[in-house]
C-alpha positions as MATLAB code, in Angstrom:
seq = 'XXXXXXXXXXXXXXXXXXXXXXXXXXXXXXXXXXXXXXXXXXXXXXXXXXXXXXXXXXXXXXXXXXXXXXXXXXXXXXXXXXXXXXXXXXXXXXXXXXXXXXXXXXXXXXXXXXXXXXXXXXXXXXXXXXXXXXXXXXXXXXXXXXXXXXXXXXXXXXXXXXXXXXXXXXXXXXXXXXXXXXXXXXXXXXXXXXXXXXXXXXXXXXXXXXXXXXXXXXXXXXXXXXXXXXXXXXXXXXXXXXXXXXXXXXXXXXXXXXXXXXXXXXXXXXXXXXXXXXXXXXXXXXXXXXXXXXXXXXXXXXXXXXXXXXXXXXXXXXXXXXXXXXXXXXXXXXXXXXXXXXXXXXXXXXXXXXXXXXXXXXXXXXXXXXXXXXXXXXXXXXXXXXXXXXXXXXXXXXXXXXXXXXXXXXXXXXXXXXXXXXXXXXXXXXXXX';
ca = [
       0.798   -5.315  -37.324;
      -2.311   -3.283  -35.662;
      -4.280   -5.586  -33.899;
      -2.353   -7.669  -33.206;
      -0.194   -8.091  -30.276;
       3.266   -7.679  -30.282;
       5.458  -10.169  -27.625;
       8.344   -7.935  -28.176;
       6.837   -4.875  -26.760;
       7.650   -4.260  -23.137;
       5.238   -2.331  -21.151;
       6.758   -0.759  -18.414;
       6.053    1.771  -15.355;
       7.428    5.363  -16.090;
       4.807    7.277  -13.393;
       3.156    7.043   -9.979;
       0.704    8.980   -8.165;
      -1.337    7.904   -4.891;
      -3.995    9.732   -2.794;
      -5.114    7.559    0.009;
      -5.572    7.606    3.616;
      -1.992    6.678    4.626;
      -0.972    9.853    2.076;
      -1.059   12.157   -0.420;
       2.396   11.341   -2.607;
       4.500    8.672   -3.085;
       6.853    9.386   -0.032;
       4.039   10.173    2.725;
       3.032    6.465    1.636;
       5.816    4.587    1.781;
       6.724    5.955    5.207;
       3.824    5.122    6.349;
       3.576    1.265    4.663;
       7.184    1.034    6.553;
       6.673    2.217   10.093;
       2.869    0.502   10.102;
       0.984    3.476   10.038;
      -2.896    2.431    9.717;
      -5.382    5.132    8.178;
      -8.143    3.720    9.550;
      -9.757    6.064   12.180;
     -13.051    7.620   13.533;
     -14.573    9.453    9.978;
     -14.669   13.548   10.267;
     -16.003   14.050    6.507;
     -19.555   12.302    7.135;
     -21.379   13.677   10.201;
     -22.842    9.937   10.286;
     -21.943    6.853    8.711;
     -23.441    2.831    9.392;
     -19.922    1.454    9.750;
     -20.055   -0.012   13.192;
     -17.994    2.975   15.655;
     -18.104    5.762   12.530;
     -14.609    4.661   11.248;
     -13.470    3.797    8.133;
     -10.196    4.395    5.826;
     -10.504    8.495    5.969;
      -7.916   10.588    3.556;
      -7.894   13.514    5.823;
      -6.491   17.282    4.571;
      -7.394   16.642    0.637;
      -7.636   19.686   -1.268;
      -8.458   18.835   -4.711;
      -7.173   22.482   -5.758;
      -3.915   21.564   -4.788;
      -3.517   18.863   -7.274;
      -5.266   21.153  -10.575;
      -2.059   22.818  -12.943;
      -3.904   25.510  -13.868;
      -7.270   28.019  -13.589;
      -9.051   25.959  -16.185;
      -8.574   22.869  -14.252;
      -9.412   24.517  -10.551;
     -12.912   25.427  -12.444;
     -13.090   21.478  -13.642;
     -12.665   20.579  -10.204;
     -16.195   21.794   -9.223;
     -17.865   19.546  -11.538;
     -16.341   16.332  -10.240;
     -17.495   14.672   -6.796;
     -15.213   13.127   -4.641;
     -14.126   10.239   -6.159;
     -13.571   11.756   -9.138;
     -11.031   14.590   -7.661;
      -9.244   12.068   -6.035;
      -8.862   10.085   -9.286;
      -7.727   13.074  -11.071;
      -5.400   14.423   -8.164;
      -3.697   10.730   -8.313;
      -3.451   10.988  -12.208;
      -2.010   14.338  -12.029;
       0.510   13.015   -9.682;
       1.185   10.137  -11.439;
       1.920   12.522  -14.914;
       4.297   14.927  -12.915;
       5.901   11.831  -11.682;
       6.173   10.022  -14.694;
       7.222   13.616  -17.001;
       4.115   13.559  -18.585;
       3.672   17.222  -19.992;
       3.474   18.834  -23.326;
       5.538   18.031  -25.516;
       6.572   14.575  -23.988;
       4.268   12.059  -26.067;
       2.833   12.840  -29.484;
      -1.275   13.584  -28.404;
      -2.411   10.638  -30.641;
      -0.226    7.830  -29.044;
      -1.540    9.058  -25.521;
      -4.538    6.815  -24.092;
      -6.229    6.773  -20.733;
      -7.514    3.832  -18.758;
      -9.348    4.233  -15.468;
     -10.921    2.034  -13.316;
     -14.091    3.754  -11.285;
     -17.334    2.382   -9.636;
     -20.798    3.706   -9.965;
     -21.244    7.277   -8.200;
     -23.944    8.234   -6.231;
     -25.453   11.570   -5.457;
     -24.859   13.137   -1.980;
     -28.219   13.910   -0.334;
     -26.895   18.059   -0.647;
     -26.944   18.053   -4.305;
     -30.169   16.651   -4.735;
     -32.208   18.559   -1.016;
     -32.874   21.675   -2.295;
     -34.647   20.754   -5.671;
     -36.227   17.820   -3.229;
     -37.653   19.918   -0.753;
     -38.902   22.288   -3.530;
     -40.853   19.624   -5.218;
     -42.905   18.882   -2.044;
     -46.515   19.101   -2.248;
     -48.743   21.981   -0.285;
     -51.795   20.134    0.078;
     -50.151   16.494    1.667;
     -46.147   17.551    2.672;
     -45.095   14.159    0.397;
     -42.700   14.477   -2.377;
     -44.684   14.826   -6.045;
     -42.866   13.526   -9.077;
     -45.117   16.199  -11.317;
     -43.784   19.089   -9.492;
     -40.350   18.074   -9.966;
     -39.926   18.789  -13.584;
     -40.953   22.486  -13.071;
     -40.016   23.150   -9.537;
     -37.533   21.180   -8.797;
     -35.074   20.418  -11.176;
     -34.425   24.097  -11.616;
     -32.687   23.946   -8.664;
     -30.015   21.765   -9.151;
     -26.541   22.366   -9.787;
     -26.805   22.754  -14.478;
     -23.923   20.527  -14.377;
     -25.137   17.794  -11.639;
     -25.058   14.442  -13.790;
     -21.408   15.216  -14.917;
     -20.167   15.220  -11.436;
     -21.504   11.488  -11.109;
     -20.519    9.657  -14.459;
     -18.169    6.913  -13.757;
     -16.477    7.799  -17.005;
     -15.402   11.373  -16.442;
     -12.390   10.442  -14.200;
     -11.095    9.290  -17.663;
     -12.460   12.019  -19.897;
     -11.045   14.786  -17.062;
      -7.360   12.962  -17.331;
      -7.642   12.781  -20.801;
      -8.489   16.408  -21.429;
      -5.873   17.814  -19.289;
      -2.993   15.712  -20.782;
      -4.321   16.562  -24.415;
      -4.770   12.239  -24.587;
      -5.929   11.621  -27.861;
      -5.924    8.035  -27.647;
      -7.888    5.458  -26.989;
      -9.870    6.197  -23.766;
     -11.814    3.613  -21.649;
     -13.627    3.136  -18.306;
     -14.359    0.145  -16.598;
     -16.408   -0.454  -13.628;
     -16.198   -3.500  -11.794;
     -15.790   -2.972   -8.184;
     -12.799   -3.968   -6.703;
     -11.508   -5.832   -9.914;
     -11.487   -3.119  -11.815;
      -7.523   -1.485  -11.056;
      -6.084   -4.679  -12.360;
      -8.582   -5.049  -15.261;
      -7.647   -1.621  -16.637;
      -3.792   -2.243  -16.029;
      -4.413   -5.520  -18.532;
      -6.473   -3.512  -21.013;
      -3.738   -0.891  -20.591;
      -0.877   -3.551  -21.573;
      -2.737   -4.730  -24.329;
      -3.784   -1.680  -26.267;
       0.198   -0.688  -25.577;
       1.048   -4.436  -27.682;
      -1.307   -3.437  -30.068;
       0.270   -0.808  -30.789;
      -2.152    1.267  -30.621;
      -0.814    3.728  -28.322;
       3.070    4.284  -26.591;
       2.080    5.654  -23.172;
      -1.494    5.302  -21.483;
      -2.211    6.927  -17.895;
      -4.179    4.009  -16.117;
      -5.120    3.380  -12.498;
      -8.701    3.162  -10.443;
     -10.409    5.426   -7.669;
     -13.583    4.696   -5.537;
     -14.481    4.540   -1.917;
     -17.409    3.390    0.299;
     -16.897    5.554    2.488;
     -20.099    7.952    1.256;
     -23.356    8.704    2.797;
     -24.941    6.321    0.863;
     -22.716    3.101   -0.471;
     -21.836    3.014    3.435;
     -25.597    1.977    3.909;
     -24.895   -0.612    1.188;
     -21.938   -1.763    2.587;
     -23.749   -2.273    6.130;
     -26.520   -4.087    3.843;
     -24.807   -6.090    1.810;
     -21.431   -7.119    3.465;
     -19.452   -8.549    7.310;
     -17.961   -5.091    8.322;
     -15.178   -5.085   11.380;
     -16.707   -4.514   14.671;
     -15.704   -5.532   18.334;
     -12.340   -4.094   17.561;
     -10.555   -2.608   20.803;
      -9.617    0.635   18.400;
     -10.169    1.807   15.064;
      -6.779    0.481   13.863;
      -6.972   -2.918   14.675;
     -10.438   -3.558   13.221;
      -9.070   -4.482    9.453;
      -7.217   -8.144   10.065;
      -6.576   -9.772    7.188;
      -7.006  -12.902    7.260;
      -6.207  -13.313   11.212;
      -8.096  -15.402   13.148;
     -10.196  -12.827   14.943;
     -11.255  -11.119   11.584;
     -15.169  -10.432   11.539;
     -15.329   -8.372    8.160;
     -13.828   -5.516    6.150;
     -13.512   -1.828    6.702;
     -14.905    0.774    4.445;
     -12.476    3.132    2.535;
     -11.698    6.134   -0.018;
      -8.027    5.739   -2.335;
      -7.234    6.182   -5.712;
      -3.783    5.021   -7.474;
      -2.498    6.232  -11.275;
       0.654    4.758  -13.049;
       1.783    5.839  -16.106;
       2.947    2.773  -18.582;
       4.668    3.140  -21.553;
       6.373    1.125  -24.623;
       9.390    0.808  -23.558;
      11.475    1.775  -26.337;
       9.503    4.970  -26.360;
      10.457    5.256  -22.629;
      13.719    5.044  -23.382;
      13.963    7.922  -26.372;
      12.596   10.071  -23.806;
      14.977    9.227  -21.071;
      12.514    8.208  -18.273;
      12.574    6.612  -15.121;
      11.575    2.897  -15.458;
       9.715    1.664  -12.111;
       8.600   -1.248  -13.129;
       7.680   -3.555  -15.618;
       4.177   -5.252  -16.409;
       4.657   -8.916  -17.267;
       0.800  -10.279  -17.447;
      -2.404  -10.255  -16.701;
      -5.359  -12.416  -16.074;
      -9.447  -12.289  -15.001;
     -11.719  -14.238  -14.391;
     -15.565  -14.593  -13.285;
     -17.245  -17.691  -11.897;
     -20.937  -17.536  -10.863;
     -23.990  -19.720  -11.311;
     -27.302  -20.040   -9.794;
     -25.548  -21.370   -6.504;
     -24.004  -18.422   -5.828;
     -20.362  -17.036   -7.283;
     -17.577  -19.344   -6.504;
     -14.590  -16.453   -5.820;
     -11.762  -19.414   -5.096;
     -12.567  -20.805   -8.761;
     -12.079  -17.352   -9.975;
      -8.866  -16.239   -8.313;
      -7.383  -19.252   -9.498;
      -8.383  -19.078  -12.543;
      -7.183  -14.800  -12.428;
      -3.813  -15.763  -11.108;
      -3.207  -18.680  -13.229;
      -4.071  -16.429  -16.521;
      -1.878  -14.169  -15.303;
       0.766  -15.988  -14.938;
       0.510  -18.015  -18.411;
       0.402  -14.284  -19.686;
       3.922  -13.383  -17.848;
       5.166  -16.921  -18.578;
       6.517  -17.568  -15.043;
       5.604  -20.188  -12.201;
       4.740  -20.291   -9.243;
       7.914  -20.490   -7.834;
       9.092  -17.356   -9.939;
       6.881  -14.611   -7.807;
       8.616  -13.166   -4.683;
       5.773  -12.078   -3.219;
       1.590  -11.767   -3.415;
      -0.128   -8.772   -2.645;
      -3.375  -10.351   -1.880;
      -6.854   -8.846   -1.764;
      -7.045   -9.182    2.017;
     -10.442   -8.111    2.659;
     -10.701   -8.942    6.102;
     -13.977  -10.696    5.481;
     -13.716  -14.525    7.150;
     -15.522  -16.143    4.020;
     -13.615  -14.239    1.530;
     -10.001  -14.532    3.242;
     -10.683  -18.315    3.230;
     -11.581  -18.341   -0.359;
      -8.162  -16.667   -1.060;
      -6.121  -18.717    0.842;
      -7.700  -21.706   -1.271;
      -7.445  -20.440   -4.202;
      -3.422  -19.310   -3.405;
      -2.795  -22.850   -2.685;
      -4.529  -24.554   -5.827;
      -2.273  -22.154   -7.962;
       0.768  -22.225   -5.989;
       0.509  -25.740   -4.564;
       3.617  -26.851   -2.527;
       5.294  -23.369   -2.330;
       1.648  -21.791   -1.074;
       2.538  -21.323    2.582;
       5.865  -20.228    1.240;
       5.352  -17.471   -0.873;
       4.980  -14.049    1.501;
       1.803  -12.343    1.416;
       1.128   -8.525    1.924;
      -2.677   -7.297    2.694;
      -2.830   -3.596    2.068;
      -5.973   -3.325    3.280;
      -5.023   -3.739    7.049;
      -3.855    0.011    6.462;
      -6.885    1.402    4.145;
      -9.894   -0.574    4.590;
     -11.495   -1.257    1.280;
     -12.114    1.647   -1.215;
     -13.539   -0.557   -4.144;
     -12.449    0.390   -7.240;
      -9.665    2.251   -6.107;
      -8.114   -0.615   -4.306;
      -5.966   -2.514   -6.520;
      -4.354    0.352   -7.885;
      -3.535    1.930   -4.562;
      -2.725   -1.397   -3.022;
      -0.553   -2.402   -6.357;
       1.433    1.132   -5.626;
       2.402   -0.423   -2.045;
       4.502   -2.821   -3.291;
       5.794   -0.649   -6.075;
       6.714    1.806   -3.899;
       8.385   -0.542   -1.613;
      10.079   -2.516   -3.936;
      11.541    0.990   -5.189;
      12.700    1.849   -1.873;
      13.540   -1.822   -0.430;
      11.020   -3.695    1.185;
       7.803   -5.079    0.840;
       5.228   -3.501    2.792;
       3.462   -6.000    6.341;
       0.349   -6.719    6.837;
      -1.230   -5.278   10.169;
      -2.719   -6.443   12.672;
      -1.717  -10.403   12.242;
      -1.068  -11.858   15.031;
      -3.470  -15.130   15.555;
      -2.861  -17.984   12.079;
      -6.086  -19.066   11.065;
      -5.756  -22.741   10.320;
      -7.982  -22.439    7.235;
      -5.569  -19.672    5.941;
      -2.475  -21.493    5.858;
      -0.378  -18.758    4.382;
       2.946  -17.007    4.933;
       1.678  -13.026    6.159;
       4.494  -10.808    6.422;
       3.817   -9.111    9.942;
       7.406   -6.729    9.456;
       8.628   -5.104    6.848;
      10.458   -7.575    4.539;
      13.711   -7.264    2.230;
      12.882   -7.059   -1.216;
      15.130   -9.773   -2.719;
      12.935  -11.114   -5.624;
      11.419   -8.167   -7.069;
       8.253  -10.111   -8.817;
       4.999   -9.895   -7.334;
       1.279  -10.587   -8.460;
      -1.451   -8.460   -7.456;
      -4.911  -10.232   -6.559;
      -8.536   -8.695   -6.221;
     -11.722  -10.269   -6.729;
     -15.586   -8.556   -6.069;
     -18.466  -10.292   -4.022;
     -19.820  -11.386   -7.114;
     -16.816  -13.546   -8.249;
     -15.378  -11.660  -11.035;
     -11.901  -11.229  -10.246;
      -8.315   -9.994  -11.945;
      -4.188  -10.404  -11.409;
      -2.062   -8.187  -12.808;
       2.220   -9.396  -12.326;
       4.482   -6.723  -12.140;
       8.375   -6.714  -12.138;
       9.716   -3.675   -9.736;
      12.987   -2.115  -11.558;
];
């Protein structure tokens, strides 16, 4: 019955599509995940950034043209800003992977989901009508010249290229997604928060195939101020790729990054009348948010994420073959995580193995989860589950089991953590075919 969910509906993984600093495609990833290749290196795409030695997690050689099917969509491409190509280049990806073209799902059963953060301006969009708005008589910036002088000159189109929504209205115009279509925007939670929202609206039956997945970076002229403001960012690192260490003794804080990640899930019955691949399956998902005047309390909410999560999959602890963990890199936060992993996991806790993506991106925000989801997806599908880097000194207060080497995928379950500085955080568990 609409509305309500229905248990017997399988949501599973027909599609993939990754852009992110360790590659642009599926393959380029995974060979990278399994012969340790970091992406974290001195920035070339910002003349200047805060981040301590001008590094960060860099996607180098991105052409957004490359990833646009046809002329109309090359033109779309110059209204989006960055983070919005590289959410659409990932989506696009995802829908060749996944046969997503015309034809292939009826328009009205066809949803989009996509996680993105707030977008700022770059200070070139916004100079020229800046400097034109200046005042003769005192050289200072005046707000009533701006209207007549200086809005003319920006780009007609400027606030489109900055709506965190439009990565979702861009993938749903060029799959002809009729759907329902939905944006969320919270930070680094938001990948797993649209992969639930995605599984439910599936149940519902409200759709049979939704394109779903996150971009976002901080590695921008601006949010890399914020970041410098606001959060512990690596530094006294002998080289760029050792500064993200996951929750390694010698941590000092997390690295700033781009990514975006799109999967394709689908009812799987429908999946099956159209013959495709089957990747994965999604078995649950949970979120949380703890905060009070103290302060947010992120080991309350992971648990509390995970633990949803898991009542939503009906499994145990002892059912999940491996956590891909939000590994920021941050000392506080890594701690928190390794708490909250052991109040949910209890005696199997230092058991378990544990992957940290991030030692290979840094931290692109929104965009993480899904990209750092894909890593074990993409390993699972080609037989291992992806190290973490960098690893090499336990932390006694993160008593955990880090895979340092590429490990045999035997038990093909994992759950995916992320949680935001403000303690809101979300677990998706997914089943790799």
């Amino acid at each position: 019955m609409a509305g309500q969910q229905n248990p017997e509906r399988q949501v599973v993984i027909t599609g993939m599509g990754v852009v992110c600093p360790i590659g642009l495609g599926l393959d380029e990833y995974s060979q990278n995940l399994r012969a340790g290749t970091s992406g974290i290196r001195p920035v070339t795409s910002l003349a200047y950034t805060p981040a301590p030695q001008h590094i960060g997690g860099e996607i180098r050689d991105f052409n957004p043209s490359n990833f646009a099917r046809t002329r109309e969509q090359k033109k779309a491409i110059r209204v989006m800003c960055r983070e919005i190509q590289l959410g659409y280049a990932a989506a696009n990806l995802a829908m060749d992977h996944g046969g997503i073209k015309e034809g292939a799902v009826e328009p009205e059963r066809l949803g989009v989901e996509f996680g993105a953060n707030l977008m700022f301006s770059v200070p070139e969009d916004l100079s020229e009508g800046c400097f034109a708005a200046v005042s003769k008589e005192d050289g200072k910036f005046s707000q009533d010249l701006w209207a007549e002088a200086g809005m003319p000159k920006l780009f007609p189109l400027w606030l489109l290229k900055y709506l965190p929504n439009m990565p979702a209205c861009h993938i749903g115009i060029t799959a002809d997604a009729r759907g329902p279509n939905n944006s969320i925007t919270i930070d680094e939670a938001s990948s797993n928060l649209v992969i639930g929202e995605a599984l439910r609206v599936i149940a519902r039956g409200h759709a049979d195939v939704i394109i779903t997945g996150a971009t976002g970076t901080r590695l921008h002229a601006l949010k890399t101020i914020h970041a410098r403001l606001w959060d512990h960012l690596a530094h006294d690192f002998e080289q760029p790729d050792l500064a993200s260490r996951p929750f390694d003794a010698r941590r000092n804080g997390q690295v700033v990054g781009e990514g975006a990640g799109a999967m394709i899930l689908e009812d799987i019955q429908h999946a099956k009348r159209r013959g495709a691949t089957i990747y994965g399956t999604v078995l649950g998902a949970g979120s949380a948010c703890v905060n009070s005047p103290a302060g947010p309390n992120l080991r309350a909410a992971m648990a509390l994420a995970m633990k949803g999560a898991m009542r939503d999959a009906k499994l145990t602890p002892a059912e999940i073959g491996h956590i891909n963990a939000h590994g920021l890199s941050d000392k506080l936060t890594d701690i928190a995580e390794a708490q909250a992993i052991h109040d949910v996991f209890g005696s199997v806790a230092s058991k378990v193995p544990v992957t940290a993506p991030k030692s290979f991106l840094g931290n692109s925000a929104a965009g993480s989860g899904a990209v750092e989801l894909l890593a074990s997806l993409i390993g699972l599908r080609d037989g291992f589950v992806p190290p973490t880097l960098n690893y090499s000194n336990p932390d006694p207060d993160c008593v955990l089991n880090i895979i340092r080497e590429p490990l045999k995928a035997e038990n093909r379950v994992f759950l995916k953590l992320n949680v935001t500085r403000l303690g809101q955080a979300s677990a998706v568990i997914v089943q790799g075919a």
